[in-house]
C-alpha positions in Angstrom: 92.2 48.2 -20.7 93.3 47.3 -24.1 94.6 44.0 -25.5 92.8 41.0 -26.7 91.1 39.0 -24.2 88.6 35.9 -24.0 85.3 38.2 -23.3 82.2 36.6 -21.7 78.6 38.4 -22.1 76.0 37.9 -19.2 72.6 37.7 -19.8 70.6 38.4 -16.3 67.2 36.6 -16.7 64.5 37.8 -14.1 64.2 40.1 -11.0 66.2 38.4 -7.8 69.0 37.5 -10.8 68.8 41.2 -11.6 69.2 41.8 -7.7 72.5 39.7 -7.5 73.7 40.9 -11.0 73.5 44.6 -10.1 75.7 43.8 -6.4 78.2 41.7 -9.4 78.5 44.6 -11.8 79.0 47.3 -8.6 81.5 44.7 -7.2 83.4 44.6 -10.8 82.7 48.8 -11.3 84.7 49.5 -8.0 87.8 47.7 -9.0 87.9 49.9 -12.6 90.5 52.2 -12.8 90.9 54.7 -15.8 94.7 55.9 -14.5 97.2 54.7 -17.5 99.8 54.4 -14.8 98.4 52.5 -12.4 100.1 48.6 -13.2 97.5 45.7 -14.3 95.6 44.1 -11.9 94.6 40.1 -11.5 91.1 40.7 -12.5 90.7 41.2 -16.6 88.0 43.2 -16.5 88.2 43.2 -20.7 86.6 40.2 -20.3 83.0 41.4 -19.0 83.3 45.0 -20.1 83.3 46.5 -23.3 84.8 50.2 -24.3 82.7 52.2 -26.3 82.4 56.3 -26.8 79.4 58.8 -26.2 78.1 61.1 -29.1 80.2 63.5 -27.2 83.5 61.9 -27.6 84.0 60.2 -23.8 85.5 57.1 -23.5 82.4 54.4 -21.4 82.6 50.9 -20.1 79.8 49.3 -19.9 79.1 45.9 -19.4 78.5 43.0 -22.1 75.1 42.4 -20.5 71.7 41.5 -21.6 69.3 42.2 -18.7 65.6 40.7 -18.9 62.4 41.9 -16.5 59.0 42.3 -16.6 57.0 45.7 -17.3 57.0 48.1 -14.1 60.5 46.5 -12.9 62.7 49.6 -13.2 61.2 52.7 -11.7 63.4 55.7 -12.5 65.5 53.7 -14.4 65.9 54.7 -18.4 65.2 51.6 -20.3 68.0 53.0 -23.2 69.6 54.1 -19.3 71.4 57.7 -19.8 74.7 57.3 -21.3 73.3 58.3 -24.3 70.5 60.9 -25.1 68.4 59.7 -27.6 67.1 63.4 -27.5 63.6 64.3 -29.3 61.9 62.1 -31.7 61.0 64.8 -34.5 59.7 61.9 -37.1 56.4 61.6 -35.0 53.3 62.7 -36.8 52.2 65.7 -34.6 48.3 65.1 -33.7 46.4 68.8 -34.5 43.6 67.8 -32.5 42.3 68.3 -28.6 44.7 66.7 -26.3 44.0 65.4 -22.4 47.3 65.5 -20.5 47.8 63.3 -17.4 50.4 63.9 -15.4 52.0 61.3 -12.8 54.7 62.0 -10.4 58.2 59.8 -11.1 58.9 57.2 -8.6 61.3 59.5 -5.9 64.7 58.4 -6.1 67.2 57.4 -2.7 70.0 59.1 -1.7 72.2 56.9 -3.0 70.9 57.9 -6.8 70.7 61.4 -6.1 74.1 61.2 -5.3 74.6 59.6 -8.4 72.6 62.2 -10.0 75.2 64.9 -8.5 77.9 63.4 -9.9 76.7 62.9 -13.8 76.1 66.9 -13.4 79.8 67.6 -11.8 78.4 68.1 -8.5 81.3 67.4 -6.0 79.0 65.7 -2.8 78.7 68.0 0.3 80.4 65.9 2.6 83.2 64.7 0.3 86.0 67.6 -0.3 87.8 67.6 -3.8 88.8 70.8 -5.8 87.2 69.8 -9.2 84.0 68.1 -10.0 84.1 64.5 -11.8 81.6 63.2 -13.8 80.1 59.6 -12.4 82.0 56.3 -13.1 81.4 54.3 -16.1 80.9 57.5 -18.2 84.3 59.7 -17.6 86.3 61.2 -19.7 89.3 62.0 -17.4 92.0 59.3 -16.9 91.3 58.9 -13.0 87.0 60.0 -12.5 85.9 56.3 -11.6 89.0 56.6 -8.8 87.8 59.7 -7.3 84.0 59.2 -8.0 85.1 55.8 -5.8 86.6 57.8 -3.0 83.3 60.1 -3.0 81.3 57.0 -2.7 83.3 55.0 0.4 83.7 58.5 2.3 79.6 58.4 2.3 79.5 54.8 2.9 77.9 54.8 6.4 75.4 57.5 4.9 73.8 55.2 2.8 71.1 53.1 4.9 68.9 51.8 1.7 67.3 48.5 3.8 64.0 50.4 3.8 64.1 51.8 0.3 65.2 49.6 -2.1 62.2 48.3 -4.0 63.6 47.3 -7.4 67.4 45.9 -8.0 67.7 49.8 -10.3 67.6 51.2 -6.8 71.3 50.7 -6.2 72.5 50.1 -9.9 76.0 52.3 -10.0 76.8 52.4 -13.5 76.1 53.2 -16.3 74.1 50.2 -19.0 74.4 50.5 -22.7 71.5 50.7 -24.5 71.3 47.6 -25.8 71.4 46.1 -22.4 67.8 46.0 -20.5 65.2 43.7 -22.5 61.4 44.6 -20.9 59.1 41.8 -21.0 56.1 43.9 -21.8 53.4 41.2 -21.7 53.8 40.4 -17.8 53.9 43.3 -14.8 56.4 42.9 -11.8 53.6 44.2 -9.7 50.0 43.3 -9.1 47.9 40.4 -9.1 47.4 40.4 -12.6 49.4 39.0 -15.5 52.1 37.9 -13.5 54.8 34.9 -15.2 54.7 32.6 -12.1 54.6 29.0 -14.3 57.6 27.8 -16.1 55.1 27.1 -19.1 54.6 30.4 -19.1 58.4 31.6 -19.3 58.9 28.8 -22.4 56.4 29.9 -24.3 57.7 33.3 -24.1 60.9 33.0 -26.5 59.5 33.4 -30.0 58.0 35.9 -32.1 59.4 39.9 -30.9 60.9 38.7 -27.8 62.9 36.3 -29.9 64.2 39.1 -32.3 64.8 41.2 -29.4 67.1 38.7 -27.8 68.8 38.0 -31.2 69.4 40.9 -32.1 71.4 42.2 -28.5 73.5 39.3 -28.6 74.4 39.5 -32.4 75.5 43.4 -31.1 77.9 41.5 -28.4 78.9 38.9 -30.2 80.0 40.6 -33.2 82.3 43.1 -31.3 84.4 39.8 -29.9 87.1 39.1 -30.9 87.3 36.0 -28.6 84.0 35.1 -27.3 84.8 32.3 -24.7 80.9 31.5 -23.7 78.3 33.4 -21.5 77.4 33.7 -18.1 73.5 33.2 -17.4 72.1 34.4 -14.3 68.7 32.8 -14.0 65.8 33.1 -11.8 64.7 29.1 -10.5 61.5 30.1 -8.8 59.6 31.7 -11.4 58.5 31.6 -14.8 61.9 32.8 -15.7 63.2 29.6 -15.2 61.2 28.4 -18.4 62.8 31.5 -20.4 66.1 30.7 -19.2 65.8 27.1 -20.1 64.5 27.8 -23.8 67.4 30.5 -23.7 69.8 28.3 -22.7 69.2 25.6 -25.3 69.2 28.7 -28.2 72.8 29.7 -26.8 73.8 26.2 -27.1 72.6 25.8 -30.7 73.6 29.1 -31.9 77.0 28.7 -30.3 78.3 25.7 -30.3 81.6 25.4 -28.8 81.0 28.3 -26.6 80.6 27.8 -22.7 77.3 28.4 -21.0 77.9 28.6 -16.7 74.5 28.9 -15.9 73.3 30.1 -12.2 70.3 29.4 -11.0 69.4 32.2 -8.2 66.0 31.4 -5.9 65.8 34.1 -3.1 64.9 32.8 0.7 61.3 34.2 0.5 58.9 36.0 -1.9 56.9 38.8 -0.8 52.8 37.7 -0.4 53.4 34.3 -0.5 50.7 31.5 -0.2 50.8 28.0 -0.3 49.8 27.5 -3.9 52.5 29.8 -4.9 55.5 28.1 -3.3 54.3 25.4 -4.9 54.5 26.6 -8.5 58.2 27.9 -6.9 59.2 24.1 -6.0 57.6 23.2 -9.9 59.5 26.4 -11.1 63.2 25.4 -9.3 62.5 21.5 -10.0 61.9 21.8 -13.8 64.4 24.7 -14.5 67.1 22.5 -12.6 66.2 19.7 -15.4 65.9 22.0 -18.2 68.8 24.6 -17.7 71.0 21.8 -16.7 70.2 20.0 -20.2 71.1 23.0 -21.8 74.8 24.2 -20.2 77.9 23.1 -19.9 77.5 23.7 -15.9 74.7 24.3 -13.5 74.6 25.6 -10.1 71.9 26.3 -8.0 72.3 28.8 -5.2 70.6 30.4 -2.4 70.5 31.0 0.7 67.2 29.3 1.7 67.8 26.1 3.6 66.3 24.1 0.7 64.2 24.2 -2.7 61.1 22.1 -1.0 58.2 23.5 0.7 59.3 23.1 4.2 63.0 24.6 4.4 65.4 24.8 7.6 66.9 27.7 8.3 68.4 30.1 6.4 72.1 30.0 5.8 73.9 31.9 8.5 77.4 33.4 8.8 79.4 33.5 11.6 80.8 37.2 10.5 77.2 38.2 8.5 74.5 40.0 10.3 72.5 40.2 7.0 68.5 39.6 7.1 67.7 36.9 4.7 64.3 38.7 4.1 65.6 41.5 2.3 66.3 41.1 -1.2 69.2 43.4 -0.8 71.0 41.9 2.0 70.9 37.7 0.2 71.4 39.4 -3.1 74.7 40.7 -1.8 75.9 38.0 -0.4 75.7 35.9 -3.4 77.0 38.3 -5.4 80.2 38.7 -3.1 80.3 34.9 -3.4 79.9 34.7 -7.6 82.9 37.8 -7.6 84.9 34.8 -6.2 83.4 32.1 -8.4 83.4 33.3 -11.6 87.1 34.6 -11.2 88.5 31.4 -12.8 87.7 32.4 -16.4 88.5 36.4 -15.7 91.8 36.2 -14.6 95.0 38.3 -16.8 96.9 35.7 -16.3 96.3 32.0 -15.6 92.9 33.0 -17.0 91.1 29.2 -17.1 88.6 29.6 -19.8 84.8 28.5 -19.2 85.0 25.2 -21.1 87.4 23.9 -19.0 86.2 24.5 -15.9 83.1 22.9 -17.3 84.7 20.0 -18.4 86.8 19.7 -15.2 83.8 19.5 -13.0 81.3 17.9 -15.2 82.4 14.7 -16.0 80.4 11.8 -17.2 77.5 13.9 -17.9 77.3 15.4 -14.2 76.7 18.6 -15.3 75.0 20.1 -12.0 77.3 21.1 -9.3 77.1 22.9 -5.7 78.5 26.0 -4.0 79.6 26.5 -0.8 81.4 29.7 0.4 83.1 31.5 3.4 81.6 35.0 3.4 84.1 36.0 4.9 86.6 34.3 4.9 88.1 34.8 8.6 91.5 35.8 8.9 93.5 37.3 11.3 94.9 40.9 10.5 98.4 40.2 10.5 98.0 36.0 10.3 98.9 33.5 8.0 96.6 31.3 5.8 97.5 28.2 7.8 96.6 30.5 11.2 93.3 30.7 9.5 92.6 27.1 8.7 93.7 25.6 11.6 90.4 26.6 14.4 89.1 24.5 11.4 90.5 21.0 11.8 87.3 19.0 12.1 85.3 20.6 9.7 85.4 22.8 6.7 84.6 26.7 7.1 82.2 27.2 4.8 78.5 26.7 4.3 76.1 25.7 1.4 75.4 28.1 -1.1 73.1 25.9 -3.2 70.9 24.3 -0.1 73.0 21.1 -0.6 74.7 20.0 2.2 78.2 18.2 2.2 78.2 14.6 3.4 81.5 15.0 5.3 82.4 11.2 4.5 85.6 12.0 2.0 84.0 11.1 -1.2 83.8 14.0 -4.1 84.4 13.6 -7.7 85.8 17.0 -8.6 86.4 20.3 -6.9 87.3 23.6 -7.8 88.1 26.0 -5.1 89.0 29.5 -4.8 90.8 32.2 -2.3 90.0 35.5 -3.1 91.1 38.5 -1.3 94.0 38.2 0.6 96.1 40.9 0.1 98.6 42.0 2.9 98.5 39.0 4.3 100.9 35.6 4.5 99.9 32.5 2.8 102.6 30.2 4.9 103.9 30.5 8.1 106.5 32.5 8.8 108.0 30.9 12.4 111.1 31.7 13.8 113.8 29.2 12.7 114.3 26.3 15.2 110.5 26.5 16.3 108.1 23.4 15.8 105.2 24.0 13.3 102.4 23.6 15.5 100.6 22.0 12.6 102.1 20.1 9.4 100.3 23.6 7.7 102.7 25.3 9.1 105.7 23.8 7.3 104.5 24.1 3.8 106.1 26.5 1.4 103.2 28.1 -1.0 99.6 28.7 -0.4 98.6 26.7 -3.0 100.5 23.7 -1.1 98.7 24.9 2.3 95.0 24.6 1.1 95.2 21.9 -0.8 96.6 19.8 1.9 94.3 20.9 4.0 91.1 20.2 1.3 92.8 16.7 1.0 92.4 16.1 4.7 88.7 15.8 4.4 88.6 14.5 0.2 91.6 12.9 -0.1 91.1 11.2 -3.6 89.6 14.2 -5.1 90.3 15.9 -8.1 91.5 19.4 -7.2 91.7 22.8 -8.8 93.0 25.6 -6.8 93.5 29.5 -7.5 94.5 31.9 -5.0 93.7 36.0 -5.8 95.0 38.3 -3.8 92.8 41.4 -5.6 89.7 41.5 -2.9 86.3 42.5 -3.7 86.0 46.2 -3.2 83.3 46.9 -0.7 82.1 50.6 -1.9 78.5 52.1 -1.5 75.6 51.2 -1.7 77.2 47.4 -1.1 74.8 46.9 2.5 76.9 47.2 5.7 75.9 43.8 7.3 79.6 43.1 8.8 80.4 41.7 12.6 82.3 44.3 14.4 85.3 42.0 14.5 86.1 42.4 11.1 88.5 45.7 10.2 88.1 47.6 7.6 89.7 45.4 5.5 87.5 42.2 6.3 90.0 40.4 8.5 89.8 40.1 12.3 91.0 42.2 14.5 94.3 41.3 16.0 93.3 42.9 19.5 89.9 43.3 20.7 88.3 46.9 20.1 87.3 49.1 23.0 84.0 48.7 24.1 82.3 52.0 22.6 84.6 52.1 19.7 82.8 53.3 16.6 82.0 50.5 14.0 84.6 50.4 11.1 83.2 50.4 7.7 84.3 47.6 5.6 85.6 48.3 2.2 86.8 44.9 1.3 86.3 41.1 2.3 88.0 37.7 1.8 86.3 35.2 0.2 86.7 31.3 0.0 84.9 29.4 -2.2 84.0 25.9 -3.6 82.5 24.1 -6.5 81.7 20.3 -5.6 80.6 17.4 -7.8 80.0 14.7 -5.7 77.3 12.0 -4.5 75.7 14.5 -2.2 74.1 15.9 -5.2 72.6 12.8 -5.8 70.6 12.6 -2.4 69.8 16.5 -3.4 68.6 15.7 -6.9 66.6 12.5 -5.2 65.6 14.1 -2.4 63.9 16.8 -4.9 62.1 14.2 -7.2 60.8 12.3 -4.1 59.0 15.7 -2.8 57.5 16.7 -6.5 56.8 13.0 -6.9 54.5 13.0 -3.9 51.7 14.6 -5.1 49.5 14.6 -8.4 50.1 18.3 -10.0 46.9 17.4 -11.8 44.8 17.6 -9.2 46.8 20.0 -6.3 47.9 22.8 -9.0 45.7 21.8 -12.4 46.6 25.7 -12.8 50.6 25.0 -13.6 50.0 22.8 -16.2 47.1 24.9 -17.8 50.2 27.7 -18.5 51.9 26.4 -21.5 53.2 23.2 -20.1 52.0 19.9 -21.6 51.3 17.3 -19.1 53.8 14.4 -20.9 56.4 16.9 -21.0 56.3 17.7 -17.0 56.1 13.9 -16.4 59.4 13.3 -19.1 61.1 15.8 -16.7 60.3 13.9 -13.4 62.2 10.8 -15.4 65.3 13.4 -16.3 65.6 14.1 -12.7 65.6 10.8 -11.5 67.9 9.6 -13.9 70.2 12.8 -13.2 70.0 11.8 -9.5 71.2 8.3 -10.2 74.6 9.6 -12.2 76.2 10.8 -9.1 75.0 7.6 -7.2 78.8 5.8 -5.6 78.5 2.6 -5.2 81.7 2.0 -4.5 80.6 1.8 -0.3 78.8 4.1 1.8 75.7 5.2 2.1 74.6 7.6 -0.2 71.3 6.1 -1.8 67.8 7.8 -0.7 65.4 5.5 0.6 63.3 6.6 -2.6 65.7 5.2 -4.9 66.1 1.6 -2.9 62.2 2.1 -3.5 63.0 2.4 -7.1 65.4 -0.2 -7.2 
């Protein structure tokens, strides 16, 4: 894993993006492999890890993260985490007087983390059979540990049922953080009533003083160790006052590093636990302004999530046709993002053909249309033993994924740019392979390269649109505690089953899934951005949430914001025919 490399650092800013990073770094963990003769893989996975070495002499990969939550957000997890042993503090003044001990009993860990807890000690798991113990992965100092600790893991796969007792995203962290990674936001608690950073204000106000310092300080410890620092990947809460922290981040990493690319991600989960009205209304405030803000401040921005909207009254969750997840659980939507970003984000971690992040940005946002959506195929449904044209053909009249970022397409051929992505193929045929003197039974079928087969098939429904294509054949290895939320049809490898199982057959577990993706730039994220301004618009926060604005927030500042967004909306406006103006904006007009 040597050689030089354009590294990225992440910076995970709240709980829910804290949810979906942990599923990101898992997804990137199970792919690591310490064997010297195994050959190079697609995936540089220099570019989000770093090597480092324990007091004891073992070589570690960790990630180049920053990771930000709030006091009571990690349970039994270490804030310095337990790669290192800090060991006993012997400079303390010892106190000669009376002491009053009180003892509280440690948060009691799943069976997933005292697994994990097995392996750090050597323990070989009871149900997995090996002849010598391994140490866990992240941490080993054999040549093939994070292989084998990988093996243990899958073989317990179907053990691990953690729906019920995953409480905080730590709950199904695999590896191993450095110490400089977790940043705890002491003046605001996760839990409770009290003190809670629910107001963007709130979140802005935030970066200066010792959290400042703190921030500076981690990223100085990154940033120095690069030899090539191509940008940073920011994983943001929308809904909460993280959304102002990420946005005051955001503009520091633009001013600090100029030059650099900043892909931010706004992540908004489909429903917060104890709810009321007032408080998804400081969640629309949060989302609106931290789409404004963290937008200003990157070189991209893309909202996701899997709630049918960002306004107070959303449809439906998204649904998959291959997905039994439960959008109510943290852990299930938090996965399927993350699945979705491993497929994203591969554009700029690539070996070879790597496309760093300032071109991407500059690919998609042109002209200042810096916000773009996501849309994904989680799965991506192909036939065991198929071709890629097999697979794309049932989907003829309308494109096989679904929003990601609760924008949906307009399906009328207009799109400025678009940057899509196959990941996860492997073992299977991109073209057609038909015996000679047979008719293609679709002109898919008579192209000669994948990359020739999708994007003849993308131009079908944007036929004037910019294009950028990459196909991966590495998929996204499915290992424990990844949630088991898979339709029977799929195999073990995420593709459908050829042949329909016996009734009564046991349920595969699947280790691996392929993944389709798409970034869009395009007028429907002008109706989105309208659409948005129009519902904020419609009421005076002054008098329905006086509350918002009393949290750091100064009343001309949230009104120069509604202007940004309206102005933002009107960029992707086409009036070169169709319909794609709001009736708010012929209001306007």
């Amino acid at each position: 894993m040597s050689g030089l490399c354009r590294e990225v650092i992440t910076l995970q800013l709240g709980h829910y993006s804290n949810f979906v990073g942990t599923h990101w770094w898992n997804l990137q963990d199970a792919s690591l492999s310490y064997d010297p003769d195994t050959p190079l893989g697609e995936i540089q996975s220099d570019a989000v890890f770093r090597e480092g070495q324990t007091p004891g002499g073992h070589i570690t990969y960790t990630p180049r993260l920053i990771a930000m939550d709030l006091k009571g957000s990690l349970r039994t997890l270490r804030q310095e985490g337990n790669l290192y042993d800090p060991g006993k503090d012997t400079s303390a003044v010892s106190w000669e007087g009376d002491l009053m001990m009180h003892k509280e009993s440690p948060p009691q860990k799943n069976s997933f983390l005292e697994d994990l807890d097995k392996l750090d000690n050597g323990e070989i798991l009871a149900e997995a059979d090996f002849s010598t113990p391994h140490p866990q992965c992240s941490t080993a100092a054999a040549s093939v540990s994070v292989d084998t600790v990988n093996s243990q893991l899958s073989r317990l796969q179907k053990g691990y049922n953690l729906e019920g007792s995953v409480k905080v995203w730590s709950d199904f962290l695999r590896i191993h953080l450095h110490p400089r990674t977790i940043s705890v936001i002491h003046q605001y608690n996760h839990d409770g009533e009290a003190h809670r950073l629910e107001a963007f204000g709130q979140g802005e106000s935030l970066l200066q003083g010792s959290v400042l310092e703190d921030l500076e300080d981690r990223l100085h410890f990154f940033v120095e160790e690069c030899d090539y620092l191509q940008g940073f990947q920011v994983f943001c809460d929308l809904a909460d006052g993280f959304s102002g922290l990420g946005s005051k981040v955001t503009e520091m990493l633009q001013d600090s590093y100029s030059g650099r690319g900043v892909l931010t991600w706004g992540l908004a989960p489909v429903n917060h636990p104890n709810s009321t009205p007032m408080k998804d209304l400081y969640h629309l405030l949060n989302c609106t302004l931290g789409t404004v803000h963290l937008s200003s401040h990157s070189s991209l921005f893309c909202p996701m999530t899997l709630r049918g909207g960002l306004g107070l009254r959303p449809t439906s969750p998204v649904s998959f046709p291959f997905l039994n997840y439960d959008p109510s659980l943290w852990y299930h939507s938090s996965a399927v993002l993350a699945l979705a970003l491993d497929a994203l984000t591969v554009p700029y971690r690539l070996r070879d053909n790597s496309v760093p992040m300032w071109q991407v940005s500059d690919t998609l946002a042109v002209s200042g249309r810096k916000v773009v959506s996501a849309y994904g195929a989680v799965p991506f449904p192909m036939m065991h033993g198929g071709s890629l044209p097999d697979a794309l053909s049932p989907f003829s009249g309308s494109l096989p994924w679904k929003p990601l970022s609760s924008c949906p397409e307009l399906r009328d051929g207009r799109c400025y740019g678009q940057w899509t992505t196959l990941k996860g193929f492997e073992g299977q045929r991109l073209v057609s392979s038909l015996p000679a003197g047979t008719p293609p039974p679709t002109p898919l079928h008579s192209l000669h390269s994948g990359e020739d087969v999708l994007a003849s098939y993308l131009s079908s429904f944007y036929p004037n649109t910019p294009l950028a294509l990459q196909l991966v054949s590495t998929p996204s290895k499915l290992t424990a505690p990844f949630p088991q939320m898979f339709n029977p049809t799929l195999d073990t490898n995420g593709f459908l089953h050829s042949q329909t199982p016996p009734a009564g057959s046991a349920v595969p577990s699947v280790s691996s899934a392929p993944v389709l993706t798409s970034l869009h730039s395009g007028p429907a994220l002008g109706l989105w951005l309208s659409d948005l301004h129009r519902v904020v618009s419609s009421f005076d926060v002054r008098r329905v949430a006086p509350s918002f604005l009393s949290q750091g927030l100064e009343e001309g500042d949230y009104r120069e914001a509604l202007e940004q967004l309206k102005l933002m909306s009107r960029l992707y406006r086409d009036d070169s025919g169709g319909t794609t103006r709001s009736s708010s904006e012929d209001e306007d007009d």
